[in-house]
C-alpha positions as CSV (number, residue, x, y, z in Angstrom):
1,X,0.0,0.0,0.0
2,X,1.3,3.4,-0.9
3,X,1.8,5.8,1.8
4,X,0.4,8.8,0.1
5,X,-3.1,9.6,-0.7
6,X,-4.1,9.2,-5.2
7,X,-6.8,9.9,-6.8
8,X,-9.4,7.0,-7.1
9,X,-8.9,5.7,-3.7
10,X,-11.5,5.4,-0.4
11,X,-10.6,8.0,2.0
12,X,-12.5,7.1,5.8
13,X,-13.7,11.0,7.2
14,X,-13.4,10.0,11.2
15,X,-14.4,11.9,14.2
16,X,-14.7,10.5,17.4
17,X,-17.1,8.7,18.3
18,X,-19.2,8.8,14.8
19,X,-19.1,6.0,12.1
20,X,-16.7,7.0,9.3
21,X,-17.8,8.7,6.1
22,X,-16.8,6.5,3.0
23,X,-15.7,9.0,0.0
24,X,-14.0,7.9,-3.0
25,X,-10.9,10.7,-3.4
26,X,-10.9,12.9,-6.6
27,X,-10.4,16.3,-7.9
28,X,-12.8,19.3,-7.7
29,X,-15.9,19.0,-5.6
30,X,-18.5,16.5,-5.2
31,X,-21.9,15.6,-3.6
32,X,-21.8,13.3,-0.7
33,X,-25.0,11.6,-0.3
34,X,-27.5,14.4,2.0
35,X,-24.6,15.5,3.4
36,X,-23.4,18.0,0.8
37,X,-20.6,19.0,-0.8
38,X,-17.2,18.3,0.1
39,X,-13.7,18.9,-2.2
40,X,-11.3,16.3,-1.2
41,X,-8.7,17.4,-3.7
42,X,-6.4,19.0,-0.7
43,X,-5.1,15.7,0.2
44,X,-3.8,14.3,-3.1
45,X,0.0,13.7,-2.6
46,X,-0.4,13.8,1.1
47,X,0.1,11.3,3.9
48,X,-3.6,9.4,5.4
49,X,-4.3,10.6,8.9
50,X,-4.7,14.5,8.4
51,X,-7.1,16.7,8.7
52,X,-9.8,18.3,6.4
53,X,-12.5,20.6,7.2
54,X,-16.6,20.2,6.1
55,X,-19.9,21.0,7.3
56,X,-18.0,23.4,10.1
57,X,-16.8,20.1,11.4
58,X,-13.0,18.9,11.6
59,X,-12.3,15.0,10.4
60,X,-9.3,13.1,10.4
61,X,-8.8,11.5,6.7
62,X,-7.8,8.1,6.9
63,X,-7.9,4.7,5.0
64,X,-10.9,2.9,5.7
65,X,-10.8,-0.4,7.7
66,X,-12.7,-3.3,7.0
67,X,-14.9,-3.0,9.2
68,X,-16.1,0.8,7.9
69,X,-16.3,-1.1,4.8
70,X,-18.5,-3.4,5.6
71,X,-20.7,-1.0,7.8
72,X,-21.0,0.9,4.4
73,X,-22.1,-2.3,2.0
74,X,-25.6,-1.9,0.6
75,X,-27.6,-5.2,1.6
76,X,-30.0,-7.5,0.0
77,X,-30.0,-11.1,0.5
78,X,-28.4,-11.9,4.0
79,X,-24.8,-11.7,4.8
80,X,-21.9,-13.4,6.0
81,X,-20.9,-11.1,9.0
82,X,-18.0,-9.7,10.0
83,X,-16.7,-11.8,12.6
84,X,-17.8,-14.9,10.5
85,X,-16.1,-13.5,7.6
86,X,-12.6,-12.8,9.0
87,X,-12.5,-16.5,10.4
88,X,-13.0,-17.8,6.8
89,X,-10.1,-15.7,6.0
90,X,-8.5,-17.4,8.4
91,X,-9.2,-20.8,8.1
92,X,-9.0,-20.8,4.1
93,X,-5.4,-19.3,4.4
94,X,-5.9,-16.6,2.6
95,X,-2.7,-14.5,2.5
96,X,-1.6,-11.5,0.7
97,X,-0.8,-12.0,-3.0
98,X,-3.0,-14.7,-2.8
99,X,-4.7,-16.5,-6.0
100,X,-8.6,-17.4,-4.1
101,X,-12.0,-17.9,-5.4
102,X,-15.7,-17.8,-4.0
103,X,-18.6,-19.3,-5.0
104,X,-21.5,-17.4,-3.7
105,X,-20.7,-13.5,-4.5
106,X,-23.8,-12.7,-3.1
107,X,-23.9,-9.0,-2.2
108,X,-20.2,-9.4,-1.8
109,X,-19.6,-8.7,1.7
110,X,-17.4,-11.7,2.0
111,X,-15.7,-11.0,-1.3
112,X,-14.7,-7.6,-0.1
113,X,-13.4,-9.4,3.0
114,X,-11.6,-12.0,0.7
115,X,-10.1,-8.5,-1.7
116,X,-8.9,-6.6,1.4
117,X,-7.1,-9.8,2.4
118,X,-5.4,-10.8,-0.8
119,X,-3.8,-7.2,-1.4
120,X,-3.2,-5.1,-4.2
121,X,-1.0,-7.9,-5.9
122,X,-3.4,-11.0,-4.9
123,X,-6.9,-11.5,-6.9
124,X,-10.2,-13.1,-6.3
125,X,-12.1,-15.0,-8.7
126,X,-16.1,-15.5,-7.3
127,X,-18.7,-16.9,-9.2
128,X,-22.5,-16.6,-9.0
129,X,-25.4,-18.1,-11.1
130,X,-27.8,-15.3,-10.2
131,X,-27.0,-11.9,-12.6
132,X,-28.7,-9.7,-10.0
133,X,-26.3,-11.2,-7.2
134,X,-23.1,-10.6,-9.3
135,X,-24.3,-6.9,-10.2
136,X,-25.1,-6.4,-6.9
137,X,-21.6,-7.6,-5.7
138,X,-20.3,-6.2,-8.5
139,X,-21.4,-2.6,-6.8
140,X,-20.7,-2.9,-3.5
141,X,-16.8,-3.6,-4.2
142,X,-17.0,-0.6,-6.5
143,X,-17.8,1.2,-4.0
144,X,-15.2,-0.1,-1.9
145,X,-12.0,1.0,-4.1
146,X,-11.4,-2.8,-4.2
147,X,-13.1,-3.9,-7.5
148,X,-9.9,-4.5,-9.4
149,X,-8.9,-6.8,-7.2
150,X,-12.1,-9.4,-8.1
151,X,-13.3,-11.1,-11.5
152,X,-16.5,-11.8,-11.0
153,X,-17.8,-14.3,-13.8
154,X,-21.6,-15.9,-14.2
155,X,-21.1,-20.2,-13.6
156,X,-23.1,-22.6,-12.0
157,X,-20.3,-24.5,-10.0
158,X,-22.3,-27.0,-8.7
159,X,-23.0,-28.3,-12.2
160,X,-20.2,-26.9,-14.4
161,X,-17.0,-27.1,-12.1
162,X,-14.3,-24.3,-12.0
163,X,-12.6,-22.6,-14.9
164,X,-9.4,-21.9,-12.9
165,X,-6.8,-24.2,-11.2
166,X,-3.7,-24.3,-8.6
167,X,-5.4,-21.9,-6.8
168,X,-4.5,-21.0,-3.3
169,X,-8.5,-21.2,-1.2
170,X,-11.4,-22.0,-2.4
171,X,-14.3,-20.3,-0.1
172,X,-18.1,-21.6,-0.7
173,X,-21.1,-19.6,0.8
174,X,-23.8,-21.8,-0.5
175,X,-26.8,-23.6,0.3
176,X,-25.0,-27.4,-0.7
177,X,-21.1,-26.7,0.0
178,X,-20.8,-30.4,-0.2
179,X,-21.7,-30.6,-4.2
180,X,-18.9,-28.4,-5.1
181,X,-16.3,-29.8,-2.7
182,X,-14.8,-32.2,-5.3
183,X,-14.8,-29.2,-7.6
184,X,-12.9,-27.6,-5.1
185,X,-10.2,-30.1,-4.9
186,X,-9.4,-30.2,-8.1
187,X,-9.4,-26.9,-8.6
188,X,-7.2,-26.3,-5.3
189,X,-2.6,-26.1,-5.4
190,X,-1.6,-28.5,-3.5
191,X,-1.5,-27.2,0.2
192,X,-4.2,-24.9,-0.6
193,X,-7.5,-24.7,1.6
194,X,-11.3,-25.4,1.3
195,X,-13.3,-23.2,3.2
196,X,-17.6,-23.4,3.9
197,X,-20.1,-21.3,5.8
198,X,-23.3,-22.7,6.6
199,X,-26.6,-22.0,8.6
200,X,-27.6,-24.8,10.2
201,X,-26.1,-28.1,11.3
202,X,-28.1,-31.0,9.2
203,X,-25.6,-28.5,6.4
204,X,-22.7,-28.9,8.5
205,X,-23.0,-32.5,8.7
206,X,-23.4,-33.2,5.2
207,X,-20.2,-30.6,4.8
208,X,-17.9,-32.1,7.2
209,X,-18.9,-35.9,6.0
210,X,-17.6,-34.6,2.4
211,X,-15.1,-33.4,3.2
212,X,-13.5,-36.3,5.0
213,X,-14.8,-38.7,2.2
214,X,-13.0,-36.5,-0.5
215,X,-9.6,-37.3,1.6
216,X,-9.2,-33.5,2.9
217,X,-6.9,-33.3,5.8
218,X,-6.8,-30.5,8.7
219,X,-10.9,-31.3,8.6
220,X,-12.3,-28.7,11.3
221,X,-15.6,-27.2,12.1
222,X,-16.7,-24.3,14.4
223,X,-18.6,-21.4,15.2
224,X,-18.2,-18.0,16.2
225,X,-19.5,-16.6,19.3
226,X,-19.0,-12.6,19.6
227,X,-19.9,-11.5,23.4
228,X,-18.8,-7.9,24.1
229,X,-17.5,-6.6,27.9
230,X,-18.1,-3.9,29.6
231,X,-15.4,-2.6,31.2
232,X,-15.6,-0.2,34.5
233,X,-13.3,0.1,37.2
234,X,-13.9,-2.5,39.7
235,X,-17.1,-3.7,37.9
236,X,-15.8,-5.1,34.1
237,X,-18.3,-8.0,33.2
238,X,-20.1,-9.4,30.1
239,X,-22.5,-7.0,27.9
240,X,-26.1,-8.3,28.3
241,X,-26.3,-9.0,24.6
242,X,-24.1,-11.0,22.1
243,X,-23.9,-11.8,18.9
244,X,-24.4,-15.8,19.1
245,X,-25.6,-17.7,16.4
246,X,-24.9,-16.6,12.6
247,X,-23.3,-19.5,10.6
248,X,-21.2,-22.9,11.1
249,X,-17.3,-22.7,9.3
250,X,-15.7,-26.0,8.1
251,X,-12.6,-26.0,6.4
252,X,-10.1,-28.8,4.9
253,X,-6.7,-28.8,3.2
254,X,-5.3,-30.5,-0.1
255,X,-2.2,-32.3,0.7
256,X,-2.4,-35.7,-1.3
């Protein structure tokens, strides 16, 4: 990542205590939602983290983490949340310069997850079936400042396979992970990762069971349980409300 601000890029407008205001960085001004208008063009050639001045208001410009992005995404079918998201990350072994493909683009919340992670030099490849999912997806990373990082491309894995191979992860958000898993496989480097998400356990089951059957090692399931604490001097305990139940991970790794 380049250590000066260019035109094109997602600046983050931060002030404490307020959710960050996504703006894409270019010359002259422009219209930012109801806000107004604002002229960005000041920080061009200058380092993230100072300061610009709108709406008689003072915010710090910086880049925008994932999770501003993902506060930002425009929704329509259900998504794979954050803290679900970052784990498949994890357990597909995504890395930065990484070669990794989706199935399921969905509204792309977990593609944008799966961009941010690869790096400017790494790409994702994610397929859909539905046209108004990969449009949709298509949008959101647009919005994002990451859409050169993806190829989106219309395919019905389940029934056609990949077009790609020696690819690093392979990541399926679908209703039937287990019909593509073999697909997967082939399609994976050797050493490269499978990775699933899941609503409900009869899903996991059938998942898991594939998985082993296909000969993937490393097999592991697990869910993620976010529980927030509220800290005070002499009196830190759990918040009252969590977020429990969202999804069931499984992952695997090609190594014969």
């Amino acid at each position: 990542m380049v250590d000066r601000w260019s035109e094109g890029e997602i600046v983050a407008l931060k002030r404490p205590g307020e959710p960050a205001v996504l703006v894409p960085l270019a010359k002259g001004p422009q219209k930012v939602g109801n806000e107004g208008v604002l002229d960005l063009t000041p920080l061009l050639g200058e380092r993230p983290g100072g300061e610009i001045a709108w709406s008689g208001t003072t915010f710090r410009a910086v880049r925008p983490s994932l999770s501003d992005l993902f506060a930002a995404l425009r929704r329509g079918a259900q998504i794979v949340t954050l803290k679900d998201a970052a784990h498949l990350v994890r357990l597909a072994g995504v890395l930065p310069g990484g070669r990794v493909v989706e199935a399921g683009s969905g509204t792309g919340a977990l593609t944008l997850a799966l961009a941010m992670a690869v790096g400017p030099t790494g790409k994702v490849i994610s397929y859909d079936r539905r046209a108004e999912f990969l449009e949709s997806a298509r949008a959101n990373l647009r919005r994002s400042g990451l859409s050169d990082r993806v190829d989106f491309r219309s395919r019905d894995v389940a029934a056609d396979g990949f077009d790609v191979s020696e690819v690093d992860s392979v990541v399926l958000d679908l209703a039937e992970p287990w019909e593509v898993l073999r697909a997967a496989r082939e399609a994976l480097a050797m050493g490269g990762y499978a990775a699933t998400y899941t609503p409900t356990y009869n899903q996991l089951e059938r998942t898991v069971r594939t998985f082993r059957s296909l000969r993937y090692d490393e097999v592991r399931a697990m869910e993620v349980i976010e529980r927030g604490l509220h800290v005070g001097e002499g009196g830190t305990r759990p918040e009252f409300e969590m977020l429990g139940h969202t999804g069931f991970l499984a992952a695997g790794r090609k190594v014969d």
